[in-house]
N, C-alpha and C positions, 0 to 999 in steps of 0.2 A: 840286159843280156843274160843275166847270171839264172835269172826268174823263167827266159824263154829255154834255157838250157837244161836247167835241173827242174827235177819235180816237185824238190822239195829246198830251202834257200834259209840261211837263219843270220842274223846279225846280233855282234854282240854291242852292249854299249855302256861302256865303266864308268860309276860317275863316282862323287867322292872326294876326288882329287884333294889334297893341300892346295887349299886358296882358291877353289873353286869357287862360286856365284850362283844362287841359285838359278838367275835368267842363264848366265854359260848353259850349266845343263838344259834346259827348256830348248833354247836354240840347238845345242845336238841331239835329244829327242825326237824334235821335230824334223828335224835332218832322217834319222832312222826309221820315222815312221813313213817317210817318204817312200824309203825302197821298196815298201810292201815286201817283206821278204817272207816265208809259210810263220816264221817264228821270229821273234827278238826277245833276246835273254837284256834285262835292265838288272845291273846289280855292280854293289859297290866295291872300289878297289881294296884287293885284302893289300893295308900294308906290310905284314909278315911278309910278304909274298914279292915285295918291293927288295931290289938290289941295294947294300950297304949305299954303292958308290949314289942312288938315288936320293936315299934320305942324307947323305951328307949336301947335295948338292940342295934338299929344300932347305937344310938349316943353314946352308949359308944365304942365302936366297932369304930367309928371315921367313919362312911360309909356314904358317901352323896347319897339322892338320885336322881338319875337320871335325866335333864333338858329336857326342853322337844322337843326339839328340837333331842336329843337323842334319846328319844324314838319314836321320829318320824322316824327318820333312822332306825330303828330297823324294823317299821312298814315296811317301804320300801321293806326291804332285807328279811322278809318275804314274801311280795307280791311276788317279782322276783322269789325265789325260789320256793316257792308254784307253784305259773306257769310253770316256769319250770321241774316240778315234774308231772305234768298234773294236778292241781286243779287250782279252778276258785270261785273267792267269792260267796259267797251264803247269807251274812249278810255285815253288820259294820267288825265283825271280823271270821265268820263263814268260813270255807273251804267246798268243796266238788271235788270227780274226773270231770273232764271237761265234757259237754257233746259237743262229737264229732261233733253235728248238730248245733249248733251255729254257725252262720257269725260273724266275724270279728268287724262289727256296730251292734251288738247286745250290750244294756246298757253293762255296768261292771257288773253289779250283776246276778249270775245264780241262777234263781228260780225254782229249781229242783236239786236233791232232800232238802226236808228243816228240821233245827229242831224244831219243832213242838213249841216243848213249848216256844220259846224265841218268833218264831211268834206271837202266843197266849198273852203271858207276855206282848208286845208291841205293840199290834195290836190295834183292833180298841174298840168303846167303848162299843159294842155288843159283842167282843169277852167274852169268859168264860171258866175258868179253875180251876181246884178243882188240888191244891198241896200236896203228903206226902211228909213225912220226916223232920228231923230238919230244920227249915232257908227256908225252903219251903212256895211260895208264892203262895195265892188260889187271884183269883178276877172275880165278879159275877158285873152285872151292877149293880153301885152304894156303891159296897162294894169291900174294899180292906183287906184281911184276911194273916194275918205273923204266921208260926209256929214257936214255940219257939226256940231259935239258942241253947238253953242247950242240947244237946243230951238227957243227963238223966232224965232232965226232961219231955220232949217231951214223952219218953217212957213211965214214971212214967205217967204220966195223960192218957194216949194211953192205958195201960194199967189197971191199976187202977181207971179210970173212965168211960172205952170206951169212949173216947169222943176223936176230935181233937182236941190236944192242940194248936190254935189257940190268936191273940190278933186282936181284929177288927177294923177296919177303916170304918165307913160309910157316907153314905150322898153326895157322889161325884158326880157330875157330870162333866162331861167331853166330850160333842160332839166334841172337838179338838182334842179327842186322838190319833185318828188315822193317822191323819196329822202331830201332834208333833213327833211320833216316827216311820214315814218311811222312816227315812233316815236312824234307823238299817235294815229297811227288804230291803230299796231301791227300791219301789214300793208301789203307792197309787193309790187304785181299786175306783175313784169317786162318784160312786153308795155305795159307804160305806160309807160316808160323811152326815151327818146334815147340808149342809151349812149353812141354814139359824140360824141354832143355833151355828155356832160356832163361838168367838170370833173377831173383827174386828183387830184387832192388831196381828192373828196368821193370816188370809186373806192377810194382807199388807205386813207380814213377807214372805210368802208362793209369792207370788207375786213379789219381792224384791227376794226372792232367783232364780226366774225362771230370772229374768233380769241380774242379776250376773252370767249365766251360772252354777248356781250348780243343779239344777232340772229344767228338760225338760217336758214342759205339750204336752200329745199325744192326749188330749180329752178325753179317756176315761178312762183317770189314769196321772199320773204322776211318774218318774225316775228321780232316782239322774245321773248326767252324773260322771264323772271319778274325777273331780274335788270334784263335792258334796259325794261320796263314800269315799274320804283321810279325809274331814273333818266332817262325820258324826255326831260326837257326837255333836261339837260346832254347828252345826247345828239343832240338835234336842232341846240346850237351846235356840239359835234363832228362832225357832218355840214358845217356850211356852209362854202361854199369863204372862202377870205381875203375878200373886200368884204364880205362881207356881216355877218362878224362885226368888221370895221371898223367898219361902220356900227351895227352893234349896241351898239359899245365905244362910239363917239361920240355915240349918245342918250343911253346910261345917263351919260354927261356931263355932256351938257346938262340933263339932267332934275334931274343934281346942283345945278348950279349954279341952279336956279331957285329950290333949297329942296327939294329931296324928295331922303329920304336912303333907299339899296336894304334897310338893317337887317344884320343883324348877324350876323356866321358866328362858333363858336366853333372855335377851333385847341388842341386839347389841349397844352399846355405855354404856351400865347402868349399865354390869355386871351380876349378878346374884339376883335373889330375890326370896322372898317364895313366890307360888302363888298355887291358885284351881283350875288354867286354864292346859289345856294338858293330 
């Protein structure tokens, strides 16, 4: 109904989970790929991102979560199957159906058709976008705007004051941005770029990844190759300059200390250990 309705339809699909199965996920995969929806976003659960009252209920539950190395397989056996369903990356974790006109040395990432707002959300620092709805993200240059994650009360203020309920962030500047987060879109349009105002240490890093083989410079943009596409995200904190992977350091903190644990990297000889990496 949703597909004869809209033009365009995307499903999301979390895997991940504490105590998840790799066949579980295969069976909801296969589930999602059924809808044919324009898009299906596959990508794993951020525990940070999980409710105190959640991870209390897995450790009593006795549920470990997942290492990451697991959830890298997971990621894998998506790829494969994706592909072989006819979809072909369109993001970090985006899908779309193939398009039949691409060669074979065409990067990994198909750019067409896309979803709109994650481009936006991650794009560059001239990008702008106005978010509804609860937990809905707006960002204008210089300003970063969060709508309230309370459902009711988002409503209540939306309603009762016409206004959006909003909490604002200002003051940013970020000629980096666009650089630090293309390795979710998997392409960087050079003429988007402030060079000269963007940090010397995101230059080095950007530089440093094109000599490791994970982004490919064409001149008049840059692409992640196959390599830099598996490890996207760790990529995108090896782009940002020092504050900001401060500030990264210091949520994943606080977010400890509330009760929410990031899960678990396994270190071949060390075992297991809690970590905010994966």
């Amino acid at each position: 109904m949703l597909n004869e309705t809209f033009a365009y339809t995307n499903t999301d699909l979390l895997y991940g989970f504490a105590g998840e199965l790799l066949h579980e996920f295969i069976a909801d995969l296969e589930e999602a790929i059924i809808l044919q929806t324009t898009t299906l976003d596959v990508y794993p659960i951020n525990n940070l991102a999980g409710s105190p009252a959640m991870h209390r209920a897995l450790s009593e539950a006795n549920l470990e979560f997942l290492d990451a190395e697991c959830r890298m397989n997971f990621r894998f056996e998506a790829l494969a199957r994706l592909r072989s369903h006819g979809y072909n990356p369109i993001s970090g974790y985006g899908f779309a159906a193939a398009d039949r006109r691409r060669s074979p040395d065409d990067d990994p990432v198909q750019h067409s058709p896309k979803f709109l707002y994650h481009d936006l959300l991650y794009g560059y620092h001239d990008d702008e976008i106005l978010g509804y709805g609860a937990s809905a993200t707006s960002q204008f240059q210089g300003f970063n705007l969060h709508n309230y994650r309370d459902r009711k009360a988002y409503v209540a203020e939306l309603l009762g004051n016409r206004s959006l309920p909003q909490i604002t962030f200002g003051g940013i500047r970020a000629p980096e941005r666009g650089i630090v987060t293309f390795p979710l879109r998997g392409q960087l349009d050079t003429k988007r770029i402030p060079w000269q105002q963007a940090p010397e240490e995101t230059l080095a890093a950007l530089a440093s990844s094109i000599e490791g083989g994970l982004v490919v410079d064409e001149g008049a943009g840059f692409r992640l190759t196959e390599a830099g596409w598996v490890f996207y995200v760790n990529l995108m904190y090896y782009l940002m300059p020092t504050p900001g992977r401060r500030w990264l350091s210091r949520f994943i903190a606080d977010q400890e200390r509330q009760g929410r644990r990031c899960g678990n990297t396994y270190l071949p000889g060390q075992g297991v250990r809690n970590s905010a990496s994966g």
